[in-house]
C-alpha positions as CSV (number, residue, x, y, z in Angstrom):
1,X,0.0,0.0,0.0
2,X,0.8,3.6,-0.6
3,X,0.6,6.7,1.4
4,X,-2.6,7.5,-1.1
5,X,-3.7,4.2,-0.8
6,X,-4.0,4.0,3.2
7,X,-5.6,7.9,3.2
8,X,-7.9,7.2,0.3
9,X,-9.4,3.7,2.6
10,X,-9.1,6.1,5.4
11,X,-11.1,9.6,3.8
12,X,-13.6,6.6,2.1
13,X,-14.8,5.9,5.3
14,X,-16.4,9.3,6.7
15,X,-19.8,8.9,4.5
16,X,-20.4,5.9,5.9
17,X,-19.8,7.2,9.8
18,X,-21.4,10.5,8.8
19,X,-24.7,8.3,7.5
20,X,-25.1,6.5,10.9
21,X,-24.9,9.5,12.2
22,X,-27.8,11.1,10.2
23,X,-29.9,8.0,9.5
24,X,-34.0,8.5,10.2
25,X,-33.1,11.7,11.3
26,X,-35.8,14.7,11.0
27,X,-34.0,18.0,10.2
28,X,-35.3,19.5,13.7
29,X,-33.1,16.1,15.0
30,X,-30.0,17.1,13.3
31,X,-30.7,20.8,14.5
32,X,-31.0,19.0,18.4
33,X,-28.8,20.3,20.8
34,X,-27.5,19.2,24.0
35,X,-27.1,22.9,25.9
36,X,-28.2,26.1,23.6
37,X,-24.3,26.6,23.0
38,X,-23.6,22.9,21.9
39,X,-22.6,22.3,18.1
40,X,-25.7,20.1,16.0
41,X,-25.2,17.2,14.3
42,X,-26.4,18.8,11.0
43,X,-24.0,21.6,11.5
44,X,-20.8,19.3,12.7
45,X,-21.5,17.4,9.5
46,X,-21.4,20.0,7.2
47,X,-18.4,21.7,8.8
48,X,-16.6,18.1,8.1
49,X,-17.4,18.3,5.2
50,X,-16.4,21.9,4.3
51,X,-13.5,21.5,6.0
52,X,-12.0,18.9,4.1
53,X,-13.5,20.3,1.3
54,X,-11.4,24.2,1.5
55,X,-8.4,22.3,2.5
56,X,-7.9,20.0,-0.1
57,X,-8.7,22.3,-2.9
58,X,-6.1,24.5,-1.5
59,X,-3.4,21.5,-1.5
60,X,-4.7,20.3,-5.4
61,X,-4.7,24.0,-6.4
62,X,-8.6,23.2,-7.3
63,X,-11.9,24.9,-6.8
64,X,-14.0,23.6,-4.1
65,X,-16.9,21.0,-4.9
66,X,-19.0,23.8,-2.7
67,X,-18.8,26.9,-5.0
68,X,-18.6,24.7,-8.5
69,X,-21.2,22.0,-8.0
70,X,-24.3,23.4,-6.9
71,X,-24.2,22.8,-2.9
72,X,-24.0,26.5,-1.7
73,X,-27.6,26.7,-3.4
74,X,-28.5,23.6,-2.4
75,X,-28.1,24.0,1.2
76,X,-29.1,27.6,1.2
77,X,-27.4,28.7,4.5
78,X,-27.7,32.2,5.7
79,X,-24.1,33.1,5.8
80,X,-21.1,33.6,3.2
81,X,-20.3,30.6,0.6
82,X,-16.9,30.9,2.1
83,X,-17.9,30.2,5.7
84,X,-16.7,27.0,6.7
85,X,-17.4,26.4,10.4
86,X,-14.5,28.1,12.0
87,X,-15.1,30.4,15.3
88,X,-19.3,30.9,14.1
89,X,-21.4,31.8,16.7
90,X,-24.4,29.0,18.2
91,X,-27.1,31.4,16.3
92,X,-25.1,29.9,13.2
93,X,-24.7,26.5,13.9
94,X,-28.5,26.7,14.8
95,X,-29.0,27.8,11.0
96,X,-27.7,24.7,9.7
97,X,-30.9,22.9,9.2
98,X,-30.7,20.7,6.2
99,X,-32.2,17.0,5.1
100,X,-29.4,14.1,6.7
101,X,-29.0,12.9,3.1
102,X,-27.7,16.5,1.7
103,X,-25.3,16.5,4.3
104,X,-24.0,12.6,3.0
105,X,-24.3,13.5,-0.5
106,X,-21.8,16.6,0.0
107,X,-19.6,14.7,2.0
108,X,-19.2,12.3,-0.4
109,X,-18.9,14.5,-3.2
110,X,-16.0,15.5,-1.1
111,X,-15.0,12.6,-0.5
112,X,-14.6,11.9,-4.3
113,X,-12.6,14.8,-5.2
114,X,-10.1,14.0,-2.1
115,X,-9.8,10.4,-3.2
116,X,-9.0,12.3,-7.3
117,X,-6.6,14.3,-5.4
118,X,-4.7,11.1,-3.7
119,X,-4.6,8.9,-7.1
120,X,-3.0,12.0,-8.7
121,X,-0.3,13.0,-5.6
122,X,3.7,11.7,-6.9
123,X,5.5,10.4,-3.8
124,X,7.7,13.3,-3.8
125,X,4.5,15.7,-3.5
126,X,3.9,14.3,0.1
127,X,6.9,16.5,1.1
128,X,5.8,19.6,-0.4
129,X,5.9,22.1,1.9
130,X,2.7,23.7,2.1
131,X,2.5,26.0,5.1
132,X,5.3,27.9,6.2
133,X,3.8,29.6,9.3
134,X,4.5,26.9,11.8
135,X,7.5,25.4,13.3
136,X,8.3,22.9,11.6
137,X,6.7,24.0,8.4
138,X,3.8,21.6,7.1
139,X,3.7,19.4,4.3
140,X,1.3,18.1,1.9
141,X,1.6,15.1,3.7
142,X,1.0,16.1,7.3
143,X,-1.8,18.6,6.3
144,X,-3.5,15.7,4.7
145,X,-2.9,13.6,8.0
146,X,-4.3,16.7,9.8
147,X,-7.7,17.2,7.8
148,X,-8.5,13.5,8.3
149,X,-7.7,13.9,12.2
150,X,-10.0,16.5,11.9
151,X,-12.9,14.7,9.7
152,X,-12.6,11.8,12.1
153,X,-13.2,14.2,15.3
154,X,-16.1,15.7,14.2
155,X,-17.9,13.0,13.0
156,X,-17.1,10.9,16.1
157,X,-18.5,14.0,17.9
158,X,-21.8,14.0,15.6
159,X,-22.1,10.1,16.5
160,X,-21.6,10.8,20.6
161,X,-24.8,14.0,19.6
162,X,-27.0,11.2,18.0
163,X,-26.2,9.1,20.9
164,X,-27.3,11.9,23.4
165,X,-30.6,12.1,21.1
166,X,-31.4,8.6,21.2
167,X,-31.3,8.3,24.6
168,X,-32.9,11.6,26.0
């Protein structure tokens, strides 16, 4: 196996952990919160998804599947097609209310172009220094390990949410 190969099995698995997540879900379920300050499964699924989505069209030098494919109008959110989830306030996260099956159909459209990305990276691009603001600088390589970290977080947490919802 390949560096590409282990992170494409690895990136191929979020849909499938986002779907359990979101399965037979109203969209006042995914909107559920467990304080008035707590992030929503909608909205931690759709900030997965963006995330990974603004980060690996910066690395592949791409647009993002967000602004090119249709989802900004498709989800309709009240804030800039930029936004991505970073630092928004709980009146924000409360206006991500969207259909559980949008949210899995973006991620995987995602997921797609991330997996197009890996079957195209050389084995020297891994080493590609792409940020030069930290100490040591990041490469293509850790960056990817990094979004996936953070993909993996915040669906884990939207699994722990629809845990707290089954059971209240």
């Amino acid at each position: 196996m390949t560096p590409s190969d282990v992170l494409i099995d690895a990136f191929s698995r979020l849909p499938a952990i986002a779907r359990s997540a979101v399965d037979g879900l109203s969209v006042d379920d995914l909107a559920w919160r467990a304080d008035p300050e707590a992030n929503t499964i909608a909205w931690l699924v759709w900030h997965t998804a963006r995330g990974q989505d603004a980060q690996v069209a910066d690395l592949a030098g791409s647009d993002e599947v967000w602004s090119v494919d249709g989802w900004v109008g498709a989800f309709g959110l009240p804030f800039s097609p930029a936004e991505m989830g970073y630092g928004m306030s709980p009146a924000d996260v409360a206006s991500v209310r969207v259909e559980g099956d949008l949210l899995v159909a973006y991620l995987e459209a995602v997921t797609l172009r991330t997996r197009g990305y890996l079957d195209d990276l050389d084995a020297a691009s891994w080493d590609d220094v792409v940020d030069e603001q930290w100490d040591p600088p990041v490469t293509a390589g850790a960056r990817l390990v990094s979004i996936l970290g953070d993909c993996q977080q915040h669906l884990g947490q939207a699994s722990f949410v629809r845990g707290l919802l089954d059971r209240r």
